[in-house]
N, C-alpha and C positions, 0 to 999 in steps of 0.2 A: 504494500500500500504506500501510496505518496502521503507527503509531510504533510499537517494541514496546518490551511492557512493560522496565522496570529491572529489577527484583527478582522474587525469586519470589512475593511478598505479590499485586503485582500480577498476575501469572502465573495465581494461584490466582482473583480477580477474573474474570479473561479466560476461561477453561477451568473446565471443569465439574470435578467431584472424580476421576472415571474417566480422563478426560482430560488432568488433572494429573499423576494417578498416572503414566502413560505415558507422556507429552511430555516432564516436567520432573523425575520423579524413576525413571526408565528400568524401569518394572514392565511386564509383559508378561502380554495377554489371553491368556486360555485360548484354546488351541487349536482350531477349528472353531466359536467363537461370533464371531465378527466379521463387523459387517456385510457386508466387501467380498470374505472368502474366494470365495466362487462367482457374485461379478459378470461379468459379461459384457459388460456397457456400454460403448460407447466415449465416449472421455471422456480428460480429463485429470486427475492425479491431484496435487492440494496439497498443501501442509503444513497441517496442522488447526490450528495453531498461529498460523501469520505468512502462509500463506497462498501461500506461491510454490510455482510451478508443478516438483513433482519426478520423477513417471511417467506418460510416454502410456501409456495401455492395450493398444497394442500390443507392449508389452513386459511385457505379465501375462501367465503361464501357468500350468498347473493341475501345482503340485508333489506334492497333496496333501501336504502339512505341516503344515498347520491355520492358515497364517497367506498374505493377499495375497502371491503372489510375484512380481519383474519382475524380468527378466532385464540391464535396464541402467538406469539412472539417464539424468536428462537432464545434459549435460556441466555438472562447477559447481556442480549442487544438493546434489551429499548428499559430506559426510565422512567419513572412514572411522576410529574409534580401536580401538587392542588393547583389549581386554577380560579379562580375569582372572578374574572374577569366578565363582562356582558351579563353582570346581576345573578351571575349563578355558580354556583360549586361544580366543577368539573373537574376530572383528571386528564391533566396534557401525557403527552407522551412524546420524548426524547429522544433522538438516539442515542446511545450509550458513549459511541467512541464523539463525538464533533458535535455535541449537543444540538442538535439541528433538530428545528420541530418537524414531527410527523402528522399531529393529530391528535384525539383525544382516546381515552378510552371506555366503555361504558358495560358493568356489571350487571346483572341480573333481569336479562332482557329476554331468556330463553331462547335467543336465535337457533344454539346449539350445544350440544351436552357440558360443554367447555362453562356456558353462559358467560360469555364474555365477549364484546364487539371493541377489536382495534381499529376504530376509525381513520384513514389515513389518507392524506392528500398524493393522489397522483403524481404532482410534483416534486414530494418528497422523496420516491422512490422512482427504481429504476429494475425492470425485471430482464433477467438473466436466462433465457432461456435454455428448459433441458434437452440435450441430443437427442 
């Protein structure tokens, strides 16, 4: 893996404008525009950011929410912080290595046996397809 940037100057160099907006200052794509909502691919899914490895695809499923959702993280890759923000208590969700936001995450929704929905912004991620 390459060094990651220091600063956010650099950050901004590394990552396109849309892609900054969301990794480095936690904005969040419109709902059902994101590449990877209704992927299907298998594949592993990155940080768009720094690049480590954070969702197998077998832990995508179709929540209809507007946004990729996966049911578990790989163990280590993603953090979890309170969130306050827009009048509500939510949990953010981080990458582990280049703290770059991915999204939120949401408990006890029954989607699936996991109960657990990692909501995550398209732009956050990058997926890897399997051979």
């Amino acid at each position: 893996m390459t060094e990651l940037p220091k600063t956010e100057d650099e950050w901004r160099v590394r990552l396109s404008p849309a892609e900054f907006r969301v990794l480095r200052q936690a904005a969040t794509e419109r709902p059902f525009t994101g590449e990877y909502v209704d992927t299907k691919t298998a594949g592993m899914y990155r940080c768009r950011a720094c690049g480590i490895e954070l969702f197998d695809s077998n832990a995508k499923f179709d929540s209809d929410c507007g946004w990729p959702s996966f049911d578990q993280a790989l163990p280590g890759r993603v953090k979890e912080i309170e969130d306050r923000s827009h009048g509500m208590v939510r949990t953010e969700i981080r990458c582990a290595r280049c703290d770059s936001h991915l999204g939120h995450v949401f408990r006890g929704e029954r989607y699936t046996p996991e109960d657990t929905r990692h909501c995550v912004n398209s732009l956050s991620i990058r997926l890897e397809p399997r051979d």
